[in-house]
TORSE-226504 format. One record per atom (N, C-alpha, C, CB): residue number from 0; residue in three letters; atom name; x negated, y, z negated. Coordinates in Angstrom, 3 decimals, always signed. Glycine has a CB too. Example, Ala and Ser with C-alpha at 12.3 -4.5 7.8 and 13.67 -1.06 7.14 Angstrom:
TORSE-226504
{atom 0; "ALA"; "N"; {-13.190; -5.690; -7.800}}
{atom 0; "ALA"; "CA"; {-12.300; -4.500; -7.800}}
{atom 0; "ALA"; "C"; {-13.200; -3.300; -7.800}}
{atom 0; "ALA"; "CB"; {-11.308; -4.473; -9.046}}
{atom 1; "SER"; "N"; {-12.850; -2.250; -7.080}}
{atom 1; "SER"; "CA"; {-13.670; -1.060; -7.140}}
{atom 1; "SER"; "C"; {-12.900; +0.030; -7.870}}
{atom 1; "SER"; "CB"; {-14.084; -0.598; -5.725}}
end
This chain:
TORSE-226504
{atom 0; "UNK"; "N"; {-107.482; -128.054; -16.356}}
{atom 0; "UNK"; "CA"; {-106.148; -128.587; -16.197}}
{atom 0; "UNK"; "C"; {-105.258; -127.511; -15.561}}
{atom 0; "UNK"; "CB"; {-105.575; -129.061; -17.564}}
{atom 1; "UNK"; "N"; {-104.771; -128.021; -14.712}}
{atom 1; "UNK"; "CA"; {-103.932; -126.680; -14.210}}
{atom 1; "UNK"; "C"; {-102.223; -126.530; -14.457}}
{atom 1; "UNK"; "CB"; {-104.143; -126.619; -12.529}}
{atom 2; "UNK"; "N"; {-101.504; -125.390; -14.553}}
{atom 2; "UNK"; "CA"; {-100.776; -125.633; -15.089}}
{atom 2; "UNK"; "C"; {-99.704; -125.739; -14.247}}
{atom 2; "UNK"; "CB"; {-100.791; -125.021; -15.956}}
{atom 3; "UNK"; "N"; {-98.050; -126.513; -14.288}}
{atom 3; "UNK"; "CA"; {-97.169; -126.807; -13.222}}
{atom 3; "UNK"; "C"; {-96.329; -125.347; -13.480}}
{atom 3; "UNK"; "CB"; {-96.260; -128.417; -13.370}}
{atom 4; "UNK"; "N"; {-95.512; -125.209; -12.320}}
{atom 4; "UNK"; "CA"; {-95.236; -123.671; -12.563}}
{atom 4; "UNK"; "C"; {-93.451; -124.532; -12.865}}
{atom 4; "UNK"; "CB"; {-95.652; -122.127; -10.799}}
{atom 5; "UNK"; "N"; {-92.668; -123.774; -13.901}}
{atom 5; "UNK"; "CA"; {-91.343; -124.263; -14.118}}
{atom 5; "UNK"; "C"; {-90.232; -123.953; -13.383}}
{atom 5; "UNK"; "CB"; {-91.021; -124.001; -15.194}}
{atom 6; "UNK"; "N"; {-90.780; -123.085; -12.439}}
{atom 6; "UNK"; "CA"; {-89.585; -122.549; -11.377}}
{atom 6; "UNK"; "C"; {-90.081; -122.653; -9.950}}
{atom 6; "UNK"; "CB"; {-89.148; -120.888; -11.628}}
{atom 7; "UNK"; "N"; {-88.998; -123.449; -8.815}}
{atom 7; "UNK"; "CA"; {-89.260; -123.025; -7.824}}
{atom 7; "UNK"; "C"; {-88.468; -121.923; -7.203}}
{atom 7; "UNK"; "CB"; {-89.356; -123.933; -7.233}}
{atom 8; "UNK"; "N"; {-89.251; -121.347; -6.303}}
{atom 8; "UNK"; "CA"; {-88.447; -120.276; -5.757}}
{atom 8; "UNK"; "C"; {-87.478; -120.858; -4.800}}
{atom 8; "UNK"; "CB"; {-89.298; -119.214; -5.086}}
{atom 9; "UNK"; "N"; {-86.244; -119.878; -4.990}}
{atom 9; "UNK"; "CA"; {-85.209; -120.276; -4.367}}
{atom 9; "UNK"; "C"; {-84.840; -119.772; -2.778}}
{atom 9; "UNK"; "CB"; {-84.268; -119.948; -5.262}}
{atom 10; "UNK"; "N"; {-84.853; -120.434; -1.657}}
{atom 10; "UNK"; "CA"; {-84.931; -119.029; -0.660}}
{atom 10; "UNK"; "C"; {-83.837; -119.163; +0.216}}
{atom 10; "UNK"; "CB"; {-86.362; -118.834; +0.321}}
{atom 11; "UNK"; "N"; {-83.027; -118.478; +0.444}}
{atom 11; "UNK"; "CA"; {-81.455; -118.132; +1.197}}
{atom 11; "UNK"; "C"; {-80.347; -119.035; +0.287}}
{atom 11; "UNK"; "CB"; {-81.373; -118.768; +3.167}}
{atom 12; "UNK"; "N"; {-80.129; -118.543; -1.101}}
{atom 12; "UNK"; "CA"; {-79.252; -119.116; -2.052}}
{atom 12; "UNK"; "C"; {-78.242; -117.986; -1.984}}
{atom 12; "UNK"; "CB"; {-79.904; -119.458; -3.543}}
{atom 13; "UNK"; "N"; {-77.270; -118.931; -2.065}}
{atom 13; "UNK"; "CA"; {-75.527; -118.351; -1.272}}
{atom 13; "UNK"; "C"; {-75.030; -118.275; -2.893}}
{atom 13; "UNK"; "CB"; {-74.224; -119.938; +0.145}}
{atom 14; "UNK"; "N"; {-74.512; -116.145; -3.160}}
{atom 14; "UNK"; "CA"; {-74.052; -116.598; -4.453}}
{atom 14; "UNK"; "C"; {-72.968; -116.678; -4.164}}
{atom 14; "UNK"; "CB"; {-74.240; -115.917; -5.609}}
{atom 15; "UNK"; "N"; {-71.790; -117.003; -5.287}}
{atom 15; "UNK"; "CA"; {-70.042; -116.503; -5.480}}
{atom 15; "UNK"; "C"; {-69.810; -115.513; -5.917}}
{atom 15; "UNK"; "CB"; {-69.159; -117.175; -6.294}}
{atom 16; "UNK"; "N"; {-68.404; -114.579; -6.367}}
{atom 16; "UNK"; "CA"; {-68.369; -113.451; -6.129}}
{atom 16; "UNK"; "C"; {-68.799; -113.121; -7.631}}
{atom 16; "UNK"; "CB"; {-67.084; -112.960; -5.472}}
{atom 17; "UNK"; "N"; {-68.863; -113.772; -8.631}}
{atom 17; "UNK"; "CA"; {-69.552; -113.616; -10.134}}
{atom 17; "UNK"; "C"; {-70.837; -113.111; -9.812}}
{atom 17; "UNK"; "CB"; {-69.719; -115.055; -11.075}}
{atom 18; "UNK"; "N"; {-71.552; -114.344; -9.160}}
{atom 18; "UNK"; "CA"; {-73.046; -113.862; -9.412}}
{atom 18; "UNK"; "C"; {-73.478; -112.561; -8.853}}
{atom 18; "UNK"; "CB"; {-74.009; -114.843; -8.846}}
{atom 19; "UNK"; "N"; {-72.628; -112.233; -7.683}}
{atom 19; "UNK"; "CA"; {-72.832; -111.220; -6.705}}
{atom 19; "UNK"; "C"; {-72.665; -109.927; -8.201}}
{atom 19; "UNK"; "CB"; {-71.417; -111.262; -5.088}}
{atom 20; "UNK"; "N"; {-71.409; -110.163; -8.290}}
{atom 20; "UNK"; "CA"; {-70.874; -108.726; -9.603}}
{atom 20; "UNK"; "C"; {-72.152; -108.507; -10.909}}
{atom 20; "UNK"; "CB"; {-68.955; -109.413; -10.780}}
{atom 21; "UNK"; "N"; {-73.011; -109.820; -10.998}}
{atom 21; "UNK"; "CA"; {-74.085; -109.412; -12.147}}
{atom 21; "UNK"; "C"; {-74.447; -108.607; -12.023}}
{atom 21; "UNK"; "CB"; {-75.067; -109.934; -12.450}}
{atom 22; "UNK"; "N"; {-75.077; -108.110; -10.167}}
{atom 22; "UNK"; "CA"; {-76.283; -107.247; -10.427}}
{atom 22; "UNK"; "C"; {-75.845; -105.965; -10.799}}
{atom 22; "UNK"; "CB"; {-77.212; -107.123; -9.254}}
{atom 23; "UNK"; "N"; {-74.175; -105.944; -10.868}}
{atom 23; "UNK"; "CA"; {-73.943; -104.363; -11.225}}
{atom 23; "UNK"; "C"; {-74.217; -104.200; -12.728}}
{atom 23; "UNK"; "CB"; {-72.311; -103.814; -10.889}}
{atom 24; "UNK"; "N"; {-74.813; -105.105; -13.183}}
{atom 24; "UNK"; "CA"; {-74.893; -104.855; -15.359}}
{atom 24; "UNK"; "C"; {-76.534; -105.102; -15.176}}
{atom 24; "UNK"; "CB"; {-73.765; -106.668; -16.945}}
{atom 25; "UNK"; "N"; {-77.557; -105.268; -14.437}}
{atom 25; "UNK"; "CA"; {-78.605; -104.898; -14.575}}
{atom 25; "UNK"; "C"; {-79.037; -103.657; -14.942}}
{atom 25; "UNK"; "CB"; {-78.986; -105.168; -13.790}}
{atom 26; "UNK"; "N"; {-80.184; -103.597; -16.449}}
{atom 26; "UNK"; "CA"; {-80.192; -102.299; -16.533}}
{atom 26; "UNK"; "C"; {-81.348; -101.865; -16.286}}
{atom 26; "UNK"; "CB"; {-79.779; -101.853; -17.586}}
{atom 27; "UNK"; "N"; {-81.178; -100.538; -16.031}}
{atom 27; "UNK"; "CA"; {-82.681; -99.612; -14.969}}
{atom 27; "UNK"; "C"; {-83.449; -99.456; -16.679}}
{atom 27; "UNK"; "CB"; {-82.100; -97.199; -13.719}}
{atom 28; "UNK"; "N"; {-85.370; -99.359; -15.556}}
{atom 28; "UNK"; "CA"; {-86.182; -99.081; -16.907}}
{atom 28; "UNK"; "C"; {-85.833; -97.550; -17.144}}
{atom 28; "UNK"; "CB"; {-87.998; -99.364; -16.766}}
{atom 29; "UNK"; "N"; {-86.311; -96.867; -18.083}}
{atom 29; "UNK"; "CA"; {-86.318; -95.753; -18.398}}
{atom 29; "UNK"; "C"; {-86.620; -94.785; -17.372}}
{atom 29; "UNK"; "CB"; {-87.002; -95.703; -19.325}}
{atom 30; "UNK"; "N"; {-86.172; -93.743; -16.977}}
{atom 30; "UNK"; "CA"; {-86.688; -92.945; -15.760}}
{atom 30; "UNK"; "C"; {-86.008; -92.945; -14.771}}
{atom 30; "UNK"; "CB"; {-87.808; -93.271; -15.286}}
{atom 31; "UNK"; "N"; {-84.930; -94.211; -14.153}}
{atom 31; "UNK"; "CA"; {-85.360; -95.165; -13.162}}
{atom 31; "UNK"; "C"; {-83.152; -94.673; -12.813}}
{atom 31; "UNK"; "CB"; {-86.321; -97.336; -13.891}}
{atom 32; "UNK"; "N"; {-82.970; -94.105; -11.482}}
{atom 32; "UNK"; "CA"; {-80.932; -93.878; -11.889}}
{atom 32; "UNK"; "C"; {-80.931; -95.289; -11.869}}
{atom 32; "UNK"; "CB"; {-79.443; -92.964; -10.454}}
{atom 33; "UNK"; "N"; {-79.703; -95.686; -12.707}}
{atom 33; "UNK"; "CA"; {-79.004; -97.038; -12.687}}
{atom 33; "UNK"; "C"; {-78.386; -97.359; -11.667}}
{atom 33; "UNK"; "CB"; {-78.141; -97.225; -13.584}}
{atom 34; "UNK"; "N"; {-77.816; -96.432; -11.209}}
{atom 34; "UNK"; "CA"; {-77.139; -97.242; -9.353}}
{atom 34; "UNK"; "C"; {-78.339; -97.417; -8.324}}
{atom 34; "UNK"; "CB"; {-75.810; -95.905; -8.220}}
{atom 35; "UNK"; "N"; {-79.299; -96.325; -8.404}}
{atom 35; "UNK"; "CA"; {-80.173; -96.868; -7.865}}
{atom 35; "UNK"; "C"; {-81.228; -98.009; -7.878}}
{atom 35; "UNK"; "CB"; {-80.461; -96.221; -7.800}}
{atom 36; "UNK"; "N"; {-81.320; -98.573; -9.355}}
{atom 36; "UNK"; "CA"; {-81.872; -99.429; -9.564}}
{atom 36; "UNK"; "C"; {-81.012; -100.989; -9.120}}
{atom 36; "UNK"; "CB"; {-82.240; -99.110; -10.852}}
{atom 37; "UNK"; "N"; {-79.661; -101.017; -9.390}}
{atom 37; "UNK"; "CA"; {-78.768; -102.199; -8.877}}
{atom 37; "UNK"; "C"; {-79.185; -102.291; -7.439}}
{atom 37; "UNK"; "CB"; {-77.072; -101.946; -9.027}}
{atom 38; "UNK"; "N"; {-78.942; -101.372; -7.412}}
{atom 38; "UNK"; "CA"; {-78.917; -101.497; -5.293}}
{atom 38; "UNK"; "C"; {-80.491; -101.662; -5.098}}
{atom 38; "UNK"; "CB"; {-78.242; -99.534; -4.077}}
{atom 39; "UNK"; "N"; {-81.191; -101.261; -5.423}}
{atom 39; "UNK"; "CA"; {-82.708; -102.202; -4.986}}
{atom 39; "UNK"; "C"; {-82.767; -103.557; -5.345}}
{atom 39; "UNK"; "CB"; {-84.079; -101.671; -5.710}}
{atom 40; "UNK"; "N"; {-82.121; -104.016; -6.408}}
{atom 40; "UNK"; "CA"; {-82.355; -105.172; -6.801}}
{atom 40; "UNK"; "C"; {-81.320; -105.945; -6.519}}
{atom 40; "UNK"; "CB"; {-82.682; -105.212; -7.979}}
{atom 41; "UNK"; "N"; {-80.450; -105.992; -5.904}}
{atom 41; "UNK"; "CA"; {-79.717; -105.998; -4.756}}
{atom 41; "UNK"; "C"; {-79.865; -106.532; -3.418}}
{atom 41; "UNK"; "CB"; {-79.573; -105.042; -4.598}}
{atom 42; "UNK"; "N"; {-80.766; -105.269; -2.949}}
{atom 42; "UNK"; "CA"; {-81.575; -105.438; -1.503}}
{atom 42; "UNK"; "C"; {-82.667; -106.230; -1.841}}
{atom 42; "UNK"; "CB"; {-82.145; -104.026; -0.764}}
{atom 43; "UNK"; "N"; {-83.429; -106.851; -2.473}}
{atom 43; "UNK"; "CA"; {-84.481; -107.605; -2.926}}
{atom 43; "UNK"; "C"; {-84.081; -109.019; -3.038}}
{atom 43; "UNK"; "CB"; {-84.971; -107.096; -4.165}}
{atom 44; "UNK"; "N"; {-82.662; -108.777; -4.025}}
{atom 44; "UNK"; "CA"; {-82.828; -110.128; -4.785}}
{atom 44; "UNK"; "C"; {-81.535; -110.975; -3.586}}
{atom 44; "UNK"; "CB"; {-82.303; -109.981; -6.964}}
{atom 45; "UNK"; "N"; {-80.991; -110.618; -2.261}}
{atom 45; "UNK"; "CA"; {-79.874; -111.332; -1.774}}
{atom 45; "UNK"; "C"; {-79.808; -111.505; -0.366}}
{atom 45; "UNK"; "CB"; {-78.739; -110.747; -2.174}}
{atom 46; "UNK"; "N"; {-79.534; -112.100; +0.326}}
{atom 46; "UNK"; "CA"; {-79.554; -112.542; +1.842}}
{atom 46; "UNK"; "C"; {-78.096; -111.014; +2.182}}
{atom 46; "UNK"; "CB"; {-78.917; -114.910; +2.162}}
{atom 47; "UNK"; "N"; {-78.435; -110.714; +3.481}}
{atom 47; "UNK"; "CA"; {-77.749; -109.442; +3.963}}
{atom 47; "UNK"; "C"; {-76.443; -109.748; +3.905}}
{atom 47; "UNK"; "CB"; {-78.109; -108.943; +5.359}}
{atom 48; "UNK"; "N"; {-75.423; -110.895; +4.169}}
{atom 48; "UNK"; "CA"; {-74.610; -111.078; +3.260}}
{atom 48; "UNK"; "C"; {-73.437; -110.905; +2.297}}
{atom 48; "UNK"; "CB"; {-74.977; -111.110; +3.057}}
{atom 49; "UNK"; "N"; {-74.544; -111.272; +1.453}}
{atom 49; "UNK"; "CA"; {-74.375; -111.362; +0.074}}
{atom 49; "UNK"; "C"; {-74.428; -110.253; -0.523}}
{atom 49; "UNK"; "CB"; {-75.173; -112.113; -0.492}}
{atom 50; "UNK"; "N"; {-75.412; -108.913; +0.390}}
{atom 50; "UNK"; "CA"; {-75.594; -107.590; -0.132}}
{atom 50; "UNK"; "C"; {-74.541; -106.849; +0.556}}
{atom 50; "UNK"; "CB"; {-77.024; -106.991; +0.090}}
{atom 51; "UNK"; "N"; {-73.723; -107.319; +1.515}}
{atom 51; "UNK"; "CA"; {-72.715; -106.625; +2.360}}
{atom 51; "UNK"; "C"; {-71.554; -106.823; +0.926}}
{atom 51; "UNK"; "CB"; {-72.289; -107.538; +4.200}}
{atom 52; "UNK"; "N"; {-71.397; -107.909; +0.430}}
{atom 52; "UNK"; "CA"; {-70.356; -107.773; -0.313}}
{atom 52; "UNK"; "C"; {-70.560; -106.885; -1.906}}
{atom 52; "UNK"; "CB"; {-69.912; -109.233; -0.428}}
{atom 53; "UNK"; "N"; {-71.857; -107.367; -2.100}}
{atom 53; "UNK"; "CA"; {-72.619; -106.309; -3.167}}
{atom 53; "UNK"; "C"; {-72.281; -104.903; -3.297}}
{atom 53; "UNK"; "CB"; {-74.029; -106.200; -2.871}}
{atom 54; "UNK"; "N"; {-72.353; -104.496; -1.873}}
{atom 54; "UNK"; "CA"; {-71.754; -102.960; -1.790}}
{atom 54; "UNK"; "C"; {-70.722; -102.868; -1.988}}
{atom 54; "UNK"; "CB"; {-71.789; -102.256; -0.744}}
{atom 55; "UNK"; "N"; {-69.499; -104.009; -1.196}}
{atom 55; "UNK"; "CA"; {-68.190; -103.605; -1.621}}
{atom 55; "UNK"; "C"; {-67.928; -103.229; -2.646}}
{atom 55; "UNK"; "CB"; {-67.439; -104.294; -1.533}}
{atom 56; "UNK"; "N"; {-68.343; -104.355; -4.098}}
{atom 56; "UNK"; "CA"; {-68.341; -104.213; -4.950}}
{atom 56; "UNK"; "C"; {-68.521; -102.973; -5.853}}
{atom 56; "UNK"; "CB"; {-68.784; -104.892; -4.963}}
{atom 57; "UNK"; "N"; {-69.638; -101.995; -5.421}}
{atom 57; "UNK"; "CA"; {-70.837; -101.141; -5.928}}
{atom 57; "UNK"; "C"; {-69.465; -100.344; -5.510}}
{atom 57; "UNK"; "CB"; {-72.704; -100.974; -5.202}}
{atom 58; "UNK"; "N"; {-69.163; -99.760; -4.430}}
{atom 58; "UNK"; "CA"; {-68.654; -98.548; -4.409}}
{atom 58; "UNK"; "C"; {-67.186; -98.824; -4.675}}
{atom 58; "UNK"; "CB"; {-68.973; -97.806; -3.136}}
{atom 59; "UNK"; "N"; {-66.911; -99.991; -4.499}}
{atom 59; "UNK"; "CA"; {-65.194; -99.804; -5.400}}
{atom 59; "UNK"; "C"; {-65.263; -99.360; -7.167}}
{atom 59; "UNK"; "CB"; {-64.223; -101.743; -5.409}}
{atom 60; "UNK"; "N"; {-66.638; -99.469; -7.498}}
{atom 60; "UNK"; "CA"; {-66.647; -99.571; -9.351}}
{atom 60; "UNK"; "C"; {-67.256; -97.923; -9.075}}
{atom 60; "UNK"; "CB"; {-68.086; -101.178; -10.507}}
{atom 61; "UNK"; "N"; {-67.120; -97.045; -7.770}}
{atom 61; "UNK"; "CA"; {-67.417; -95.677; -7.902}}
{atom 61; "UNK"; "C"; {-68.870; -95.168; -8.347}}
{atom 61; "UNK"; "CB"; {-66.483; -95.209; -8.808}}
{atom 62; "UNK"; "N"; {-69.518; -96.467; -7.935}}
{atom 62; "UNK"; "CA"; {-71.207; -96.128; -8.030}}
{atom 62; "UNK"; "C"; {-71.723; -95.368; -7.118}}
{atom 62; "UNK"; "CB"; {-72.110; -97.274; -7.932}}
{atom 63; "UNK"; "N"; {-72.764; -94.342; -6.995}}
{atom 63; "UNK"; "CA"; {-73.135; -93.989; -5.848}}
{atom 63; "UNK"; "C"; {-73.901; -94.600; -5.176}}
{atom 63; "UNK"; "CB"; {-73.478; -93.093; -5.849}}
{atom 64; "UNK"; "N"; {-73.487; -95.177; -4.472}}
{atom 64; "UNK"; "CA"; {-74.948; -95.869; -2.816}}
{atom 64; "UNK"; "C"; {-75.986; -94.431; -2.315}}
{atom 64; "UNK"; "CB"; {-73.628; -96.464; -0.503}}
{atom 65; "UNK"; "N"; {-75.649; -93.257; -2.839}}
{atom 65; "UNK"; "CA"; {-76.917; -92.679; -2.636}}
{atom 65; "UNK"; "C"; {-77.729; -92.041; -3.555}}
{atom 65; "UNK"; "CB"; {-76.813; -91.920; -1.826}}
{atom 66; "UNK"; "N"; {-77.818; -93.008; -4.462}}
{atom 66; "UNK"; "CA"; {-78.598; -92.905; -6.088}}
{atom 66; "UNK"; "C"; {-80.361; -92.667; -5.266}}
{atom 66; "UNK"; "CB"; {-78.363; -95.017; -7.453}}
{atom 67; "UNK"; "N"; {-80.966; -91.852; -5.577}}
{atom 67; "UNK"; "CA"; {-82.707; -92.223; -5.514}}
{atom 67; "UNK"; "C"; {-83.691; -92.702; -6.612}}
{atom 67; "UNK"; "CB"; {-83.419; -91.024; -5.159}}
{atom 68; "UNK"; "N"; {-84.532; -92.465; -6.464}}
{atom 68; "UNK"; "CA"; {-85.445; -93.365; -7.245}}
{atom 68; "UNK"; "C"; {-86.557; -92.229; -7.656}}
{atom 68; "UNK"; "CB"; {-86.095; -94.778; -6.278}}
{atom 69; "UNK"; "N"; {-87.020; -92.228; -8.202}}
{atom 69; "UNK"; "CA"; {-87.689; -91.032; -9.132}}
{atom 69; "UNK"; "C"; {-88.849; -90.430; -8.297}}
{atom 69; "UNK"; "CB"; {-88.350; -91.631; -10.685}}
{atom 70; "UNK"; "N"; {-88.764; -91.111; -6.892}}
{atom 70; "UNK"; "CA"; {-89.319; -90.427; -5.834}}
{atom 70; "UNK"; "C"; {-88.515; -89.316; -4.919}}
{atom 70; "UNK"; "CB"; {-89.749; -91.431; -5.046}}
{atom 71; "UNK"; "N"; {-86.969; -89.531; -4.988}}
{atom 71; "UNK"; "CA"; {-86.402; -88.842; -4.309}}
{atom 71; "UNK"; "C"; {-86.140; -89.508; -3.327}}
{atom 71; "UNK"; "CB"; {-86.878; -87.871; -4.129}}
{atom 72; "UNK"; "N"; {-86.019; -90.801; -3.083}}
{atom 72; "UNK"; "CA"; {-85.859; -91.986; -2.077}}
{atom 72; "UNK"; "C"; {-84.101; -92.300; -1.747}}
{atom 72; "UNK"; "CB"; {-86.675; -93.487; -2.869}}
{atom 73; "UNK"; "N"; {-83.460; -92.977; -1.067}}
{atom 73; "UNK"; "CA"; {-82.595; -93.677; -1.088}}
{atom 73; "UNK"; "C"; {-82.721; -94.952; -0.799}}
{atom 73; "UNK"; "CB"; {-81.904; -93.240; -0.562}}
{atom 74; "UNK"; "N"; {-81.924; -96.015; -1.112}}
{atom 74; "UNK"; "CA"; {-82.229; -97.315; -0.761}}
{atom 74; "UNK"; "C"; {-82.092; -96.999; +0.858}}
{atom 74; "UNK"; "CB"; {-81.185; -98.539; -1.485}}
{atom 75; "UNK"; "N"; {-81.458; -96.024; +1.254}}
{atom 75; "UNK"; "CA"; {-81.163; -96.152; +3.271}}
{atom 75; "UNK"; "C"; {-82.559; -95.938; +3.258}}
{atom 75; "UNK"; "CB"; {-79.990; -94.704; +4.490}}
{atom 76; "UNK"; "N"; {-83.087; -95.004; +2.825}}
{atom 76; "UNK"; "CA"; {-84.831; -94.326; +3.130}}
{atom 76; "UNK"; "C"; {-85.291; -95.660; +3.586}}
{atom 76; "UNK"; "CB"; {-85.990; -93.602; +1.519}}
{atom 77; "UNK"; "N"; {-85.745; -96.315; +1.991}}
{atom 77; "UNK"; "CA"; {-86.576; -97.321; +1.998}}
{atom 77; "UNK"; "C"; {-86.714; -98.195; +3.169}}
{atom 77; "UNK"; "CB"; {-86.290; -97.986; +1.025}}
{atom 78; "UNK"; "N"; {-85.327; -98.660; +3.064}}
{atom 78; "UNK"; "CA"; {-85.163; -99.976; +3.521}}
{atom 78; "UNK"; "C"; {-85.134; -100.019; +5.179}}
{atom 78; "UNK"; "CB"; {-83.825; -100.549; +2.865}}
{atom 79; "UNK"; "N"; {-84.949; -98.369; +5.648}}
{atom 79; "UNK"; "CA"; {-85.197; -97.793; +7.085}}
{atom 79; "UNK"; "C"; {-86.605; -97.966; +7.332}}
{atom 79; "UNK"; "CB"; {-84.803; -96.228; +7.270}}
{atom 80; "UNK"; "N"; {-87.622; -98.616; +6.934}}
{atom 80; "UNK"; "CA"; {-88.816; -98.305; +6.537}}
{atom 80; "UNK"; "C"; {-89.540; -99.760; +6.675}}
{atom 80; "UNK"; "CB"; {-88.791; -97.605; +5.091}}
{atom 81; "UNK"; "N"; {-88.776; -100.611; +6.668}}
{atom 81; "UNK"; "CA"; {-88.786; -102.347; +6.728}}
{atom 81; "UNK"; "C"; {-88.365; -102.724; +8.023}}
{atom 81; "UNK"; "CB"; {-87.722; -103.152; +5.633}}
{atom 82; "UNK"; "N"; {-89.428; -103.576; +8.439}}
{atom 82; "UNK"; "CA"; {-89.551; -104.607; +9.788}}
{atom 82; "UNK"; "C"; {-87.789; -105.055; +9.993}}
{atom 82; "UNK"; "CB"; {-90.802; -106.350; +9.352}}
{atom 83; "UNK"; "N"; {-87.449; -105.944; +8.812}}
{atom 83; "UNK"; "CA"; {-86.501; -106.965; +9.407}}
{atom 83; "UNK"; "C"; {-85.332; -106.851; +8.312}}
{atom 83; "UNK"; "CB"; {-87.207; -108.617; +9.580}}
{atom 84; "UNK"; "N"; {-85.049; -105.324; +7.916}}
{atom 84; "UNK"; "CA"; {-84.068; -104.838; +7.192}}
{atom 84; "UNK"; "C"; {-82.758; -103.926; +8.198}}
{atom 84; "UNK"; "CB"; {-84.888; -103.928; +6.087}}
{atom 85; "UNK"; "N"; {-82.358; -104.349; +9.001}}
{atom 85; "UNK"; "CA"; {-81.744; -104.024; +10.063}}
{atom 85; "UNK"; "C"; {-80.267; -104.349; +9.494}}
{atom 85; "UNK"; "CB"; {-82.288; -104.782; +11.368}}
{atom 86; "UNK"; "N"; {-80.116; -105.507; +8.997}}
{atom 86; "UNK"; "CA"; {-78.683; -105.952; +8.733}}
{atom 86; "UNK"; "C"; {-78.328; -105.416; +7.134}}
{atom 86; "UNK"; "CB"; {-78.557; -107.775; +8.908}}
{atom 87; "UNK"; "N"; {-79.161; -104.870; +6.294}}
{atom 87; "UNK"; "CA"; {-79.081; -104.188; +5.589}}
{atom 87; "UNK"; "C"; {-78.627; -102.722; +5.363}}
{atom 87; "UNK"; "CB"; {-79.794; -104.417; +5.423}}
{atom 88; "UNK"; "N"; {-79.342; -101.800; +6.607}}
{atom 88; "UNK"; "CA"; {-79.389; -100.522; +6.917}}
{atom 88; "UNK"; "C"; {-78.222; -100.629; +7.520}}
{atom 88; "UNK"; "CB"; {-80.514; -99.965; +7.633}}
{atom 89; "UNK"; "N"; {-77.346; -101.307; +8.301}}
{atom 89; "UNK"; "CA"; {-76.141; -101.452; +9.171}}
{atom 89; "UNK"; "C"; {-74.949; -101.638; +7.505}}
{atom 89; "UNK"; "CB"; {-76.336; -103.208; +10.597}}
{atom 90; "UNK"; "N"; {-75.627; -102.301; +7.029}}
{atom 90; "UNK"; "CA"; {-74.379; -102.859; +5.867}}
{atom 90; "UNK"; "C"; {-74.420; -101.130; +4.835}}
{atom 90; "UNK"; "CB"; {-75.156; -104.888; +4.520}}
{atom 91; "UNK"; "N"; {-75.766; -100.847; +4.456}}
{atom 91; "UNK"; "CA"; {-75.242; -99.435; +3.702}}
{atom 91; "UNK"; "C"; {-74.860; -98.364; +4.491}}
{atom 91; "UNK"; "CB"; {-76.270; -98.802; +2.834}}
{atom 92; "UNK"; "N"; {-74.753; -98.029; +5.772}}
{atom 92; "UNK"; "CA"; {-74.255; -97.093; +6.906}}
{atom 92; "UNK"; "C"; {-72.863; -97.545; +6.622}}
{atom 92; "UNK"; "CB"; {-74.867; -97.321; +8.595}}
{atom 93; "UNK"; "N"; {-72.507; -98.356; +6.595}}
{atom 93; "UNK"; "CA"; {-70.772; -99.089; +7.064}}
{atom 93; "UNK"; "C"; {-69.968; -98.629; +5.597}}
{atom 93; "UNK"; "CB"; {-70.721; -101.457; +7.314}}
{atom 94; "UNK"; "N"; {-71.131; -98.602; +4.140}}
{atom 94; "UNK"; "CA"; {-70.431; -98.076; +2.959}}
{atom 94; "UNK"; "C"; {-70.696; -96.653; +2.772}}
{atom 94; "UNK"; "CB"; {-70.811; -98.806; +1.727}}
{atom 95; "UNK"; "N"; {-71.363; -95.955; +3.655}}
{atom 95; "UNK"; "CA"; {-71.173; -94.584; +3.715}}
{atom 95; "UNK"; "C"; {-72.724; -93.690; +3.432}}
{atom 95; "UNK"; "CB"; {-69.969; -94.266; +2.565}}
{atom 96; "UNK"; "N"; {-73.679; -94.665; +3.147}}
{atom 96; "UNK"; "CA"; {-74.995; -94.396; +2.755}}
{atom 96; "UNK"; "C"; {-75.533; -93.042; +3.520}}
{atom 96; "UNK"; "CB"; {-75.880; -95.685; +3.074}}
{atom 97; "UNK"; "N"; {-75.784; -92.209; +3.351}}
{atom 97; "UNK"; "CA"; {-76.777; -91.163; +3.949}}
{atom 97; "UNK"; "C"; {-78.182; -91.079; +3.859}}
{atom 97; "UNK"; "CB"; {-76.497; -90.073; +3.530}}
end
């Protein structure tokens, strides 16, 4: 018997400015900086956008946009690093990303 899955995935879902503000109360696993963890999940979880206003958000609440990741990464690194992350890398350049 196979089983029905209870979620479909959602793909280019437009949030409002609430849902956008959640991802700043996501909390990082252990190890993991907390601004850096928002802003990946961020860049993952939102159409470019939706992550343009994400940032506004991020650095008016005095987060750093150049948090790394327990590699020593930045989300600019990463995401400089991706095929069709262009409007992303333009949106954290414009909030000051290094």
């Amino acid at each position: 018997m196979a089983l029905k899955k209870d979620k479909q995935k959602v793909l280019g879902e437009m949030f409002d400015d609430e849902r956008i503000k959640s991802f700043l109360s996501y909390e990082a696993p252990q190890g993991v900086d907390g601004d850096f963890h928002v802003l990946e999940k961020a860049y993952r979880g939102m159409r470019a956008e939706n992550f343009f206003t994400f940032l506004s958000f991020f650095t008016a609440a005095k987060r750093n946009i150049n948090a790394t990741n327990p590699q020593g990464e930045t989300l600019l690194d990463i995401a400089s690093t991706h095929r069709h992350a262009e409007d992303y890398v333009t949106a954290l350049k414009e909030h000051l990303a290094k």
